[in-house]
C-alpha positions in Angstrom: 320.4 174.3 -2.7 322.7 172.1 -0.5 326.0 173.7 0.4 324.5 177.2 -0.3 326.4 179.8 2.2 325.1 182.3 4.2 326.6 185.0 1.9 325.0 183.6 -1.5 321.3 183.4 -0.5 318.9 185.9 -1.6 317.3 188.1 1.4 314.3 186.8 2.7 311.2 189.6 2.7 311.7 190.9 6.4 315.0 191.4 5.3 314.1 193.2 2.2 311.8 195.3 3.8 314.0 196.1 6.6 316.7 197.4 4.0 313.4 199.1 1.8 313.0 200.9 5.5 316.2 201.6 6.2 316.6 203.3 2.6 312.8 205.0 3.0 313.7 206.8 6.6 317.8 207.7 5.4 316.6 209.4 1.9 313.5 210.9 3.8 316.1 212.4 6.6 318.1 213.8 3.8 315.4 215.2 2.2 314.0 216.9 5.5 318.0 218.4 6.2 317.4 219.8 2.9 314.2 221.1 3.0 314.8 222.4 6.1 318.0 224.6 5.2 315.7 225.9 2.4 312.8 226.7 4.5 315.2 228.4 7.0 316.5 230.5 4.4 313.1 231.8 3.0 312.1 232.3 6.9 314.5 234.5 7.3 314.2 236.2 4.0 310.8 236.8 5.6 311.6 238.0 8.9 313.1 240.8 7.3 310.0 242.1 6.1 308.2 241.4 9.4 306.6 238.2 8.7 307.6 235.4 10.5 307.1 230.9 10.3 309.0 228.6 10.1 307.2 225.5 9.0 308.9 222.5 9.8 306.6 220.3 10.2 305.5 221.1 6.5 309.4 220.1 6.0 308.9 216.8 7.7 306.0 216.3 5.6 307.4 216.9 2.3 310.3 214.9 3.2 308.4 211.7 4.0 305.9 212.0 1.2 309.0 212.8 -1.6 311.0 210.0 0.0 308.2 207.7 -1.0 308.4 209.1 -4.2 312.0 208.4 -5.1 311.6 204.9 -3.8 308.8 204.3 -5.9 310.8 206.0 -9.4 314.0 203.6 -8.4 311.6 200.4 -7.9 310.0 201.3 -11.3 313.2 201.7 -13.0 313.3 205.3 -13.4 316.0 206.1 -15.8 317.6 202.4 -16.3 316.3 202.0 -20.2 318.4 205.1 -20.7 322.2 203.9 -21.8 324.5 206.1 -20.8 328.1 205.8 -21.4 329.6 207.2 -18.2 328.6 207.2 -14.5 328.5 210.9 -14.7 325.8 210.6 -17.9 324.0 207.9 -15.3 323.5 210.3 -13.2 322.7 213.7 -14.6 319.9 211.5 -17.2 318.8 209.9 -13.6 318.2 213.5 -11.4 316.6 215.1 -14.5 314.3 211.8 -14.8 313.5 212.0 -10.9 313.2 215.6 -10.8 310.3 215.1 -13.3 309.0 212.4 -11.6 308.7 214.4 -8.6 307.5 217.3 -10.2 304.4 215.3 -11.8 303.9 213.6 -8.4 303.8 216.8 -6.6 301.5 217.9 -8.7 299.0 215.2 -8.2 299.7 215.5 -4.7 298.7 219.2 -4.5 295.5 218.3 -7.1 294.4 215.4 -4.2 295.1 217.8 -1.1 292.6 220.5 -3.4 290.1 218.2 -3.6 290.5 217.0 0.3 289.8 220.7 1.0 286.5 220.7 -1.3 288.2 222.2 -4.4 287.3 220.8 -7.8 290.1 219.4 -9.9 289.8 222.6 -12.1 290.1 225.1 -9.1 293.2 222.9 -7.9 294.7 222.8 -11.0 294.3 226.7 -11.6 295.9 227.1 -8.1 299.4 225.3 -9.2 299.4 227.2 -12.5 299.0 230.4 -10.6 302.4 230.2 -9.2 305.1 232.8 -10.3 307.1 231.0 -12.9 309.7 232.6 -11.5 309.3 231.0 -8.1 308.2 227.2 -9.8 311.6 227.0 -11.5 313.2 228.2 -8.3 311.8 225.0 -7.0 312.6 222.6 -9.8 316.4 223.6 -9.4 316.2 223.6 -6.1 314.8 220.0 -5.7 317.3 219.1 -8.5 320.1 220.4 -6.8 318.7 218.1 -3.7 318.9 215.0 -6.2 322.2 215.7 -7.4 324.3 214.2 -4.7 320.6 211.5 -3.7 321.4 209.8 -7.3 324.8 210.4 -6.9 325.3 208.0 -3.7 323.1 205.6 -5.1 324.6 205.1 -8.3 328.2 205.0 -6.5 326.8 202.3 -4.3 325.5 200.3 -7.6 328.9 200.6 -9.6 331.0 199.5 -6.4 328.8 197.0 -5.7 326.4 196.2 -2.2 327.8 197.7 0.8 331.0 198.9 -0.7 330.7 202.3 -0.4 328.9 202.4 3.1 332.9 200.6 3.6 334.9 203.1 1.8 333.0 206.1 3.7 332.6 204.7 6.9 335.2 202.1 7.3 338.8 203.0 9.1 341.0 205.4 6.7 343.8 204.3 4.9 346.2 206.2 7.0 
């Protein structure tokens, strides 16, 4: 359109995927602090009983690959046919929607890496049932604590509108 500004056109696709990027390697970092912080608590957990790792290159891992994952549930809409009245409703519906997302996604992740290592679908599958229950809801609170404050930001930045609350936390304080 003639006369269209510079701050009404839509984002070209290098500019898209240089935000999609951006958004991939921040969510990813914050996902790697947290893992991190939990993997260095369980290390030392373990140390106490004489064993000792600290794997955080498996943290780095995780991270990347459940990054992916939560940019793929907010491209497919996860939890936008869901009304909810308040922000707050947004996002609790949204973590527990992206928590089971991840937890079905880990899952076929696990069954793929079982089958990379020669195991049969049934041997892998039997391998992620075997877990403690115990220690698999440890996890699913754990990641949804992680979520909490992931959907949090994102749904503050949506309601404030593009940019605005990069502004309000980064810009110069009011006083």
């Amino acid at each position: 359109m003639i006369g269209e500004n510079e701050s009404s056109r839509r984002p070209g696709a290098r500019e898209r995927l240089q935000e999609e990027l951006q958004r991939y390697l921040a969510v990813s970092a914050y996902l790697y602090v947290c893992f991190s912080a939990i993997l260095l608590y369980k290390a030392a957990i373990l140390s106490t009983a004489g064993e000792h790792f600290l794997p955080l290159g498996l943290a780095a891992g995780k991270a990347l690959i459940l990054g992916k994952f939560v940019l793929l549930g907010e491209a497919a809409g996860v939890g936008t046919r869901l009304h909810a009245r308040t922000v707050l409703q947004r996002i609790v519906n949204n973590s527990v929607l992206f928590l089971v997302v991840l937890v079905v996604l880990t899952a076929v992740e696990e069954v793929v890496v079982g089958l990379v290592h020669g195991e049969s679908i049934r041997q892998a599958v039997t391998a992620i049932g075997d877990r403690p229950v115990l220690e698999s809801m440890a996890s699913c609170l754990l990641m949804l604590l992680v979520l909490v404050p992931l959907v949090t930001v994102t749904e503050l930045d949506r309601v404030l509108g593009p940019g605005r609350l990069r502004q309000l936390l980064l810009g110069p304080s009011s006083k």
